[in-house]
C-alpha positions in Angstrom: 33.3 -113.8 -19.4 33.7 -110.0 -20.0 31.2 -108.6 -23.1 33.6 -106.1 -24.9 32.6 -103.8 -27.6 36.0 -103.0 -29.8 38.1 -100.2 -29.1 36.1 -99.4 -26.2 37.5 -99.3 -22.3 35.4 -100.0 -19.3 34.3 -98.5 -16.3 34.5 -100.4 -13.1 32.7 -98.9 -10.1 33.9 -99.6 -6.5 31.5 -100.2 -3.5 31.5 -96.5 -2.8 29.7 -93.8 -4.9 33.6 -93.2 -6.8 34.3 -94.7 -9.5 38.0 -95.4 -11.1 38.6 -95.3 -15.2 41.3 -98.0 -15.7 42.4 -97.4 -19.4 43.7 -94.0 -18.7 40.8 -92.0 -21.3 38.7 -89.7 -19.2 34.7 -89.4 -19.3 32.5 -87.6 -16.7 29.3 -88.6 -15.6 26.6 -86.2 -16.1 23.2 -85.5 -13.9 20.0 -86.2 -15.9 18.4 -83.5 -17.3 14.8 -82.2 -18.9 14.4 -82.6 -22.5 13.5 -78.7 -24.0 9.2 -79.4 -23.7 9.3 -81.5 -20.2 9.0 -80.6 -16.9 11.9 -80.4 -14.7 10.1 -81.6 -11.8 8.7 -84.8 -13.4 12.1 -85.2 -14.8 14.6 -84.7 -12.6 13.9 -87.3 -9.6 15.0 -87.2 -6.3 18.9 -87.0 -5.6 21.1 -89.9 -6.1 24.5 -89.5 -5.4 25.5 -91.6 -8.7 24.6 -88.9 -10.7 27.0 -86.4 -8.8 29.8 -86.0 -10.9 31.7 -84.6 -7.5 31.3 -88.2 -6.6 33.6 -89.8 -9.1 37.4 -90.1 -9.3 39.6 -90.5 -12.4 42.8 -91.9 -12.0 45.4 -92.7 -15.2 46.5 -96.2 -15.0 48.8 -96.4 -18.2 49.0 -94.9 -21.5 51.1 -98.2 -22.5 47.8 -100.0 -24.2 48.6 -100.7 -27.6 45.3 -101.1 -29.0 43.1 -101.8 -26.2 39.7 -104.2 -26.2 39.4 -105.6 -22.9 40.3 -105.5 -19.0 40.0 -107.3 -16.0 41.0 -106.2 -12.3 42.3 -108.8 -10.4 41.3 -109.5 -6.6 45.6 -107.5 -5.7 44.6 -104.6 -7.3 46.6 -105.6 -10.7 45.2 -105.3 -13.8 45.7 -107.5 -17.0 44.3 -105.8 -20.5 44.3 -107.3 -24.1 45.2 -106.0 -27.6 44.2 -106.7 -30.9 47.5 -107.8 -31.6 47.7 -110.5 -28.9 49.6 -108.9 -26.3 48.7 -109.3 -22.8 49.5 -106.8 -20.4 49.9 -106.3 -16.7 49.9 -103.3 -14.8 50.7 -103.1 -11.1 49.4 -99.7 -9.8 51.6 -100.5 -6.5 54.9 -99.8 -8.6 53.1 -97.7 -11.5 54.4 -100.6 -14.0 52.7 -101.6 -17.3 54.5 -104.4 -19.0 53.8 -107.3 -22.0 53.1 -110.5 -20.1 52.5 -112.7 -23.0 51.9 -112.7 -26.5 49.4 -115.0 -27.7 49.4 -116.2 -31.5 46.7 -114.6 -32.9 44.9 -114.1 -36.5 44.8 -110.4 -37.1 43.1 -109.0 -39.9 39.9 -106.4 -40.0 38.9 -106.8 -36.2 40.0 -110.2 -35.6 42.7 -111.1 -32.8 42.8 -111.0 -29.2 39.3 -109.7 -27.6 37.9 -110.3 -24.1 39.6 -111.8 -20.6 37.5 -112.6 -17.9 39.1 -114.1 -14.5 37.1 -116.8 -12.9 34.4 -116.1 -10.1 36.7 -118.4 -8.1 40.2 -117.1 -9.5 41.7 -116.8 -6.1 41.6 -120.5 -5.5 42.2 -121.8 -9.0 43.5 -119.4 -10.9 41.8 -119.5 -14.4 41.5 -116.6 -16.7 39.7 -117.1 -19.5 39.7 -115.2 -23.3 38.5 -115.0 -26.6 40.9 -114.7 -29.4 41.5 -115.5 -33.5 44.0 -118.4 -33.2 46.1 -118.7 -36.5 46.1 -122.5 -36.6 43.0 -123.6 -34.8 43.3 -127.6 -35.8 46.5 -127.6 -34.7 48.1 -128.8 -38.2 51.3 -126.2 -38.5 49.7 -124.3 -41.4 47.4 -121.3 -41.1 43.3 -121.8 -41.2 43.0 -119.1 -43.1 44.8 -116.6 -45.5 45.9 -113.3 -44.7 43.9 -110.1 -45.9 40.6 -109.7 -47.5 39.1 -112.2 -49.7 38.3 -110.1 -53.3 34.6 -108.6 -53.5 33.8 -110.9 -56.4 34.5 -114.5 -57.1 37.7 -115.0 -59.2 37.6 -116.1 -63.2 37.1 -119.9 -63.1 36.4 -120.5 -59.3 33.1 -122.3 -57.8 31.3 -121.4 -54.5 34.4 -123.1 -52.9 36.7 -120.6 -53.3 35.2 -118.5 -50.2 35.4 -122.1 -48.4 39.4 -120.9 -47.1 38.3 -117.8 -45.3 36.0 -119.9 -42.8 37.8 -119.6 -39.2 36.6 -119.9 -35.8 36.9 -117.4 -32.8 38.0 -119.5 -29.5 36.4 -118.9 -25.9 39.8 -120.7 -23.9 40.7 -121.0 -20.1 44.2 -120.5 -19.1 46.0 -120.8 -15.4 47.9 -117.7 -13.9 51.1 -118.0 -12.6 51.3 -114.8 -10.6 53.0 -113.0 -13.4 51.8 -114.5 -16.6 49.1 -116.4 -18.3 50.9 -120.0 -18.7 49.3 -120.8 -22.5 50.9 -124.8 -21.9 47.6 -125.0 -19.8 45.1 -123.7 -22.5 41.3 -125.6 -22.3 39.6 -124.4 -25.2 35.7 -124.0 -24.4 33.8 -122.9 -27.0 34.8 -122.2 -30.7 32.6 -120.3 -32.7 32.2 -120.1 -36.6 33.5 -117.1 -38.5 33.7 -115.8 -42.0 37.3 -113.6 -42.0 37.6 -112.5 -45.7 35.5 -109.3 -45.1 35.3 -106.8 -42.4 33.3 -106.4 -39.9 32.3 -106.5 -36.9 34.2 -109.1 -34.3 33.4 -108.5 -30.5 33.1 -111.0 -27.3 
């Protein structure tokens, strides 16, 4: 699966020395150069067109991101992204189109929600995308794991160790199937789930 860092969007390089930004913020690469005290020969080596910022292209996919933590290009061009919030999004550069696919239930509080998507190495014969997100009601009872907002800095007048017990969550790695035009979340496989302690901040990345 994709590593994400939060808040963060991701470069992906074609085969060719340009390079496209898909969240639509801009960054330019830029050559090496000496530290003040070095020698520019021994420092600068010899010239690699991946350090020529002439070489690179920037193209705006979508300002429509919502709070963006992860991407992944599919083998059409398309390109799904997640928020925080669990909205999955789809963006067709053919038509110029960004629109909310799905909305997976997610636990959002501090940094937890919807993180990374991956698609699988074989995704154009089986069609599995896989993510990482907070779910609100991991063992499936109909109540939520955990409660919402920050558990208080100190233990409470009259409470035991326990107490802290009801912020303990999980974050889920789960595999879904694509339909063409959305992720079909009747199909979820969960993976892996991992431990986590919600009722403090920070940090949550996959």
């Amino acid at each position: 699966m994709n590593r994400t860092l939060h808040r963060r969007a991701r470069w992906w390089l074609t085969a060719s020395t340009a390079a496209t930004l898909t969240i639509g913020l801009g960054a330019v690469a830029v050559p090496a150069s000496a530290h003040e005290g070095h020698d520019d020969e021994a420092a600068a080596p010899a010239a690699d067109p991946a350090l020529e910022t002439s070489n690179y292209e920037r193209n705006l996919i979508t300002r429509n991101v919502g709070e963006p933590i992860d991407m992944a290009v599919m083998p059409d061009g398309r390109v799904l992204t997640t928020a925080r919030n669990g909205d999955v999004r789809l963006h067709d550069p053919s038509l110029g189109t960004t629109e909310i696919v799905n909305e997976v239930d997610v636990y959002v509080n501090s940094e937890d929600g919807l993180q990374g998507i991956a698609l699988d190495p074989d995704f154009e014969n089986n069609g599995w995308v896989y993510f990482v997100y907070a779910p609100v009601d991991a063992d499936g009872d109909g109540e939520p794991d955990t409660p919402e907002g920050n558990a208080p800095e100190k233990l409470p007048e009259g409470e035991d160790e326990s107490y802290w017990e009801q912020w303990e969550g999980i974050n889920r790695l789960s595999r879904v199937q694509w339909t063409g035009d959305s992720l079909d979340m009747s199909t979820e496989q969960a993976i892996l789930d991992v431990d986590t302690q919600r009722g403090q901040c920070c940090h949550v990345g996959a």
